[in-house]
KEVEXPA-201129 format. One record per residue: x, y, z of N, C-alpha, C in turn; residue in three letters. Coordinates in pm, whole numbers, padded with zeros to 5 digits, always signed. Example, Ala and Ser with C-alpha at 12.3 -4.5 7.8 and 13.67 -1.06 7.14 Angstrom:
+01319-00569+00780+01230-00450+00780+01320-00330+00780ALA
+01285-00225+00708+01367-00106+00714+01290+00003+00787SER
***
This chain:
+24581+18127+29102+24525+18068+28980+24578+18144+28859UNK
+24639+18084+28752+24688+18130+28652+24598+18193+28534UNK
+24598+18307+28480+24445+18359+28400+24478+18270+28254UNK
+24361+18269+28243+24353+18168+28102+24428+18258+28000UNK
+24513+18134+27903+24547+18212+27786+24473+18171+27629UNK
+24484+18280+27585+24442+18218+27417+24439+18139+27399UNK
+24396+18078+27305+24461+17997+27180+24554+18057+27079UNK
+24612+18014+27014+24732+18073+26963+24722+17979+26856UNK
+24704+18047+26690+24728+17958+26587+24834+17879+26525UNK
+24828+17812+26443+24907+17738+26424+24947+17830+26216UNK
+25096+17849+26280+25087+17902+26122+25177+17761+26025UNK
+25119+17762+25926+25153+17685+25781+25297+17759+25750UNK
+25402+17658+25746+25479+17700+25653+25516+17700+25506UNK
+25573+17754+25455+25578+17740+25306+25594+17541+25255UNK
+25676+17452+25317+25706+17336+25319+25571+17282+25356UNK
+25553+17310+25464+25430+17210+25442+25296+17269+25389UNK
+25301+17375+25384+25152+17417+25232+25197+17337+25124UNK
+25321+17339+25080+25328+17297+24933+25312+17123+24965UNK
+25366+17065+25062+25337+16921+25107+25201+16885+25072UNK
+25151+16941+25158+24977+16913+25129+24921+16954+24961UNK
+25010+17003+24941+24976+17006+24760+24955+16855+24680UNK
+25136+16857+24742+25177+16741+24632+25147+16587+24694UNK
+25101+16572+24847+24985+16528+24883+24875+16456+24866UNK
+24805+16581+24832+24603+16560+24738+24527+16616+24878UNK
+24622+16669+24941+24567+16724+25074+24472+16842+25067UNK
+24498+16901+24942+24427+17036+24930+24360+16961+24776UNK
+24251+16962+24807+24147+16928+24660+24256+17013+24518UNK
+24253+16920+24428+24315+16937+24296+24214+17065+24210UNK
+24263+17137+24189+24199+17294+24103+24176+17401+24176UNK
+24190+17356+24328+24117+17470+24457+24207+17559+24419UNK
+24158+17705+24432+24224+17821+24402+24228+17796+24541UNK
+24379+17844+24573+24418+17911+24742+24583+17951+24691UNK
+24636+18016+24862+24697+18087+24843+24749+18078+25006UNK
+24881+18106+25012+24933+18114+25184+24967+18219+25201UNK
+24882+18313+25331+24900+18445+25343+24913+18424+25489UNK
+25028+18485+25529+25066+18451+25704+25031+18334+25760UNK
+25054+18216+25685+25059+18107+25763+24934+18008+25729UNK
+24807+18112+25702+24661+18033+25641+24646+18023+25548UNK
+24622+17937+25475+24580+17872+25397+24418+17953+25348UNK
+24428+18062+25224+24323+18120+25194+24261+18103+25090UNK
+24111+18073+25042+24069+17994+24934+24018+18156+24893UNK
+24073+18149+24736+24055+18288+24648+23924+18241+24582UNK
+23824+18402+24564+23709+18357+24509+23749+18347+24382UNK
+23639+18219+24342+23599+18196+24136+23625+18321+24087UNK
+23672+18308+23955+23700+18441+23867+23579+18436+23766UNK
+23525+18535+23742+23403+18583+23714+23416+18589+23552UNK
+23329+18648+23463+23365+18674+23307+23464+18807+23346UNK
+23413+18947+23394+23450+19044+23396+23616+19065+23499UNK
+23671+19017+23549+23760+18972+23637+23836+18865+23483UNK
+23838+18789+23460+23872+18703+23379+23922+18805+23200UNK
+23802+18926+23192+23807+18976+23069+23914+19057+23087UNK
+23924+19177+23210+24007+19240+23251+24195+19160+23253UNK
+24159+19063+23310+24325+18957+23329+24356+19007+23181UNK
+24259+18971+23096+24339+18909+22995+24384+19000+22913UNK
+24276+19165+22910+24309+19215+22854+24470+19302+22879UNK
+24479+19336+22999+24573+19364+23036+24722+19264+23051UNK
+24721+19124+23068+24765+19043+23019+24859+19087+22844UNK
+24774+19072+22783+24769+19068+22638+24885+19251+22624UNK
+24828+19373+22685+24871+19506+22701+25055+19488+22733UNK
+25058+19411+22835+25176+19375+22925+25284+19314+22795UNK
+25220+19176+22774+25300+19106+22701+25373+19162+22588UNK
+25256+19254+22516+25303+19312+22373+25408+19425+22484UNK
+25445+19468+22538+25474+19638+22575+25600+19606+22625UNK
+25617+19504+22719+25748+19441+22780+25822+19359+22728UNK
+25779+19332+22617+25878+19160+22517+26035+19256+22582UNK
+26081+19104+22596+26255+19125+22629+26311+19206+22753UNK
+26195+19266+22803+26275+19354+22884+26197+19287+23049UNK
+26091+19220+23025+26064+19182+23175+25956+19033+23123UNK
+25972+18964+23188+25858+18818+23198+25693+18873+23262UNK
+25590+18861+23196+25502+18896+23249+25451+18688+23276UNK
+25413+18756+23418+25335+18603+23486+25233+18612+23564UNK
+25114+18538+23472+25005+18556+23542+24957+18476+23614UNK
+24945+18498+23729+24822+18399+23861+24951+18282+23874UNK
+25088+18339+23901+25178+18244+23932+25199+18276+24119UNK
+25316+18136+24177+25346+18189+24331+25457+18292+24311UNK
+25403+18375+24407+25524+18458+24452+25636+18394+24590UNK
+25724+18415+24637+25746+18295+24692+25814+18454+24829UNK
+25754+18498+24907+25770+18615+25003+25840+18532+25131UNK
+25801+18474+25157+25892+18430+25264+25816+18316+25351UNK
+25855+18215+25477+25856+18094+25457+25712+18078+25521UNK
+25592+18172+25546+25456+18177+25561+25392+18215+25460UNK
+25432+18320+25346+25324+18375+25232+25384+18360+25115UNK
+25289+18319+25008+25329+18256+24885+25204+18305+24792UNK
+25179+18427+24791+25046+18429+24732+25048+18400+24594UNK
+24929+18432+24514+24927+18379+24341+24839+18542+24310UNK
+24955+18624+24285+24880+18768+24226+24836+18719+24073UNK
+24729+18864+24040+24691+18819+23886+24798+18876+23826UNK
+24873+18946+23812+24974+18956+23700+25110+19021+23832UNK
+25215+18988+23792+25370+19031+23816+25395+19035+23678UNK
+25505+19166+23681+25587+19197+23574+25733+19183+23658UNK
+25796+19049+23601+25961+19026+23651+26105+19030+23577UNK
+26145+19068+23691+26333+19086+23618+26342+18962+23489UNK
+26372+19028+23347+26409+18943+23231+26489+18827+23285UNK
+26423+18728+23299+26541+18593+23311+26527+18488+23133UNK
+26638+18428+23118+26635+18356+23002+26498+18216+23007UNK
+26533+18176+23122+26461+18066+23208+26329+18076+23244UNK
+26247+18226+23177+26132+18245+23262+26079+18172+23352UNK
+26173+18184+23487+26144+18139+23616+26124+18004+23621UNK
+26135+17947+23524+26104+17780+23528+26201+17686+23632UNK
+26310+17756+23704+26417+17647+23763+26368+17700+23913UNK
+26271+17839+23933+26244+17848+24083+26117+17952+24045UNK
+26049+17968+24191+25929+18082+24165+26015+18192+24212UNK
+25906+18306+24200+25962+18483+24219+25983+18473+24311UNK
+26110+18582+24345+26079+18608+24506+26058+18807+24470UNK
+26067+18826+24608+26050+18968+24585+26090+19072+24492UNK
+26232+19042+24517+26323+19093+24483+26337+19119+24304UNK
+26250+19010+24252+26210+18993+24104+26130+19077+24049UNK
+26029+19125+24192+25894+19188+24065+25941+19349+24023UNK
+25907+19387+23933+25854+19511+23898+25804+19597+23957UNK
+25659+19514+23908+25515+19576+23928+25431+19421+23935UNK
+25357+19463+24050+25259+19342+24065+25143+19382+24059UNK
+25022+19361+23964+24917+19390+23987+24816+19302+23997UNK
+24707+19341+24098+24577+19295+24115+24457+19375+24033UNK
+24390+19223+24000+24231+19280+23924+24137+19224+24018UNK
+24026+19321+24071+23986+19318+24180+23819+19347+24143UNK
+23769+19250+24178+23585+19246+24174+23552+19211+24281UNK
+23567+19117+24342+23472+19122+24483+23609+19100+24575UNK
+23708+19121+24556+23876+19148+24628+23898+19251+24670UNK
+23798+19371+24619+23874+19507+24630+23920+19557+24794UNK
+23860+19486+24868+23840+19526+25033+24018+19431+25065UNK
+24028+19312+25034+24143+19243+25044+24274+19288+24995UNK
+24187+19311+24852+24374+19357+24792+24398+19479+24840UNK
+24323+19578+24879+24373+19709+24952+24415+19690+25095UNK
+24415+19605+25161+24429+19592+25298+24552+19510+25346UNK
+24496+19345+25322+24567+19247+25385+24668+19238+25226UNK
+24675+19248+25122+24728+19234+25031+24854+19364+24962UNK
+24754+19469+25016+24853+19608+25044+24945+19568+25107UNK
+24964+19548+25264+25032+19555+25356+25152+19447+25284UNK
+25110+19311+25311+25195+19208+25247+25302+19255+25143UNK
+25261+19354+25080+25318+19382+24954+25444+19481+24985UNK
+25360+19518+25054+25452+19696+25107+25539+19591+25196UNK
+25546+19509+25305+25633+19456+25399+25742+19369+25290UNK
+25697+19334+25175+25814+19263+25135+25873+19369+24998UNK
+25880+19456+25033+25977+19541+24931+25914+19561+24791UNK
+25764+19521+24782+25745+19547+24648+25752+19651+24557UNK
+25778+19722+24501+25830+19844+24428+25692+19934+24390UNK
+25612+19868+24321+25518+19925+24242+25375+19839+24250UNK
+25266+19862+24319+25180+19755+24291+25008+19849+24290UNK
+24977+19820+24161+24832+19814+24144+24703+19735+24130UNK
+24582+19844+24189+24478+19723+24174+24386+19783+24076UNK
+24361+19713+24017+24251+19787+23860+24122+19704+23902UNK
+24043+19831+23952+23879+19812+24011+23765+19748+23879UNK
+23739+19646+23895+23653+19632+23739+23524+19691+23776UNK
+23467+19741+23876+23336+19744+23917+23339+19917+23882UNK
+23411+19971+23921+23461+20112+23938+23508+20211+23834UNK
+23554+20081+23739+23658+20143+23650+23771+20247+23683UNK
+23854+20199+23760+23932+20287+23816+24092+20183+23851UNK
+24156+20286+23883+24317+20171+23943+24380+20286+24035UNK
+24441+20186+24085+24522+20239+24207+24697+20230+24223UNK
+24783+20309+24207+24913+20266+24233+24970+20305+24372UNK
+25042+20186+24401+25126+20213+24519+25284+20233+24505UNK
+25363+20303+24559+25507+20311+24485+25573+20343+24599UNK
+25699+20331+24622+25783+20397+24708+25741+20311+24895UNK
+25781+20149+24840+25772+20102+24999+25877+20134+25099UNK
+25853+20193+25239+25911+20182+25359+25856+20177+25446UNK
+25933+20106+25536+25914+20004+25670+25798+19958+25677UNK
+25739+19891+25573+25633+19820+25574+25505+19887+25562UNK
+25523+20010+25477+25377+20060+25402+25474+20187+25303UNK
+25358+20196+25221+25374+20240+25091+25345+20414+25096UNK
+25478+20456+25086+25470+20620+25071+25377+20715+25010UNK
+25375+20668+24879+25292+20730+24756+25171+20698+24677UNK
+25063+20681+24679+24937+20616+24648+24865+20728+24543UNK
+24826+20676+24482+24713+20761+24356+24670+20663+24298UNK
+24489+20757+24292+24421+20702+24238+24394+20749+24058UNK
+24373+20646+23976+24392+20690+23861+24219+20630+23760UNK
+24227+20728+23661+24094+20689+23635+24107+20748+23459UNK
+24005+20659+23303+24074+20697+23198+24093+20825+23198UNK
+24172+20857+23074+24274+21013+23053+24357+21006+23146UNK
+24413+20909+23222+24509+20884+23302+24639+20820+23244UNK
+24768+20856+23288+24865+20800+23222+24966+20712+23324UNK
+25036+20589+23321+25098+20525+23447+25204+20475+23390UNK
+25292+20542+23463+25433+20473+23386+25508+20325+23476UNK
+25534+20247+23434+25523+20093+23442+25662+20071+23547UNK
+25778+20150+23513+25894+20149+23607+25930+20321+23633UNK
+26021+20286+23735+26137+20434+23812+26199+20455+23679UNK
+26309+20540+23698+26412+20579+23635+26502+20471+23711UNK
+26578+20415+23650+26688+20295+23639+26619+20180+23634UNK
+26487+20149+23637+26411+20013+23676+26421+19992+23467UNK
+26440+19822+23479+26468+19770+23324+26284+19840+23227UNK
+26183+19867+23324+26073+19930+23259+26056+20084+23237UNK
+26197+20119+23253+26166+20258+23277+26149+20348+23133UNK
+26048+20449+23093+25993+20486+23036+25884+20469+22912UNK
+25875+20306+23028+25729+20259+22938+25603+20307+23018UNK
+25523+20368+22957+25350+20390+22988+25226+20306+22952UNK
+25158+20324+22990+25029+20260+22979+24896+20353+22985UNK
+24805+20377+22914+24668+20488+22906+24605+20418+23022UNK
+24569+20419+23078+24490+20392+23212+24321+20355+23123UNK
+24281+20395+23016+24154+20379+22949+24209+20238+22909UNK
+24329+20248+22823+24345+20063+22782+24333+19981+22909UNK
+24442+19975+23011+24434+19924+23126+24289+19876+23162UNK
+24209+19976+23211+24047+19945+23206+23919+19868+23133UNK
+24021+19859+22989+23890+19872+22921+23774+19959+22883UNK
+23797+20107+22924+23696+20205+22922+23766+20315+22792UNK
+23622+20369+22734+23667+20442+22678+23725+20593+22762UNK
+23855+20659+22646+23896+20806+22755+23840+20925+22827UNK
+23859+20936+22942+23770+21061+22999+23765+21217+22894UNK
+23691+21242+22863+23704+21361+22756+23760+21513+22839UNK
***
């Protein structure tokens, strides 16, 4: 007698997630997102989650003019199972801001997450993802916590260098040779908090 096997899921590819888009297969406004194949519905964005986007949003835009596209809650396009929608990427200056295709890896910067009831996700299943596709630089700015996190220096699919940062903190935005290199950011603006004394 042969021993029973699993079930074994069925993963979504990038073609047919976006099918069921254009579709009406997936309800029109549903926040989701394709992370290994499933189809994941992102929670409502809150005031404080929403205040944070923007402020940092707004930080980005003024700090990077010309030298990188900041894009918020756009697809990243990782490969032909995960397509997530981070809250902000900072990408390679194109003339086209990405309008003739979405990001792929190889584009971002720095990708960051703003994280309120995410924080367990974006450190985990959203870490990993990030670190496996070459992402360079990626933070999550805690709104509950007031705090952020950088990850830097991916290999073989996790992230070398991690610190946690909190205000009176300083974060510089690219490497040395990266098109952001020797721009900073106060970690108190980032937050929204006033500076640690």
């Amino acid at each position: 007698m042969n021993a029973p096997t699993a079930p074994s899921r069925l993963k979504l590819t990038l073609a047919q997630y976006r099918a069921m888009g254009e579709h009406g297969i997936l309800p029109r406004g549903l926040r989701v997102e394709l992370i290994d194949g499933e189809i994941i519905e992102m929670a409502p964005i809150g005031p404080p989650h929403a205040g944070a986007l923007n402020r940092v949003n707004s930080l980005l835009v003024s700090l990077c003019e010309g030298r990188a596209v900041v894009s918020p809650q756009h697809p990243l396009e990782i490969d032909d199972h995960n397509e997530p929608e981070p809250d902000l990427c900072l990408l390679r200056w194109r003339e086209s801001f990405y309008a003739d295709r979405h990001p792929l890896p190889a584009d971002v910067l720095l990708l960051i997450e703003i994280a309120d009831s995410s924080l367990r996700y974006d450190g985990t299943t959203k870490l990993s993802l990030y670190a496996r596709a070459g992402v360079p630089r990626y933070w999550i700015v805690d709104v509950r916590e007031q705090s952020a996190a950088e990850w830097t220096k991916p290999d073989s699919g996790r992230y070398l260098v991690q610190r946690r940062l909190r205000a009176g903190d300083r974060i510089a935005l690219g490497d040395p040779g990266s098109p952001l290199e020797g721009l900073e950011i106060e970690v108190a603006d980032l937050l929204g908090a006033p500076p640690a004394n």
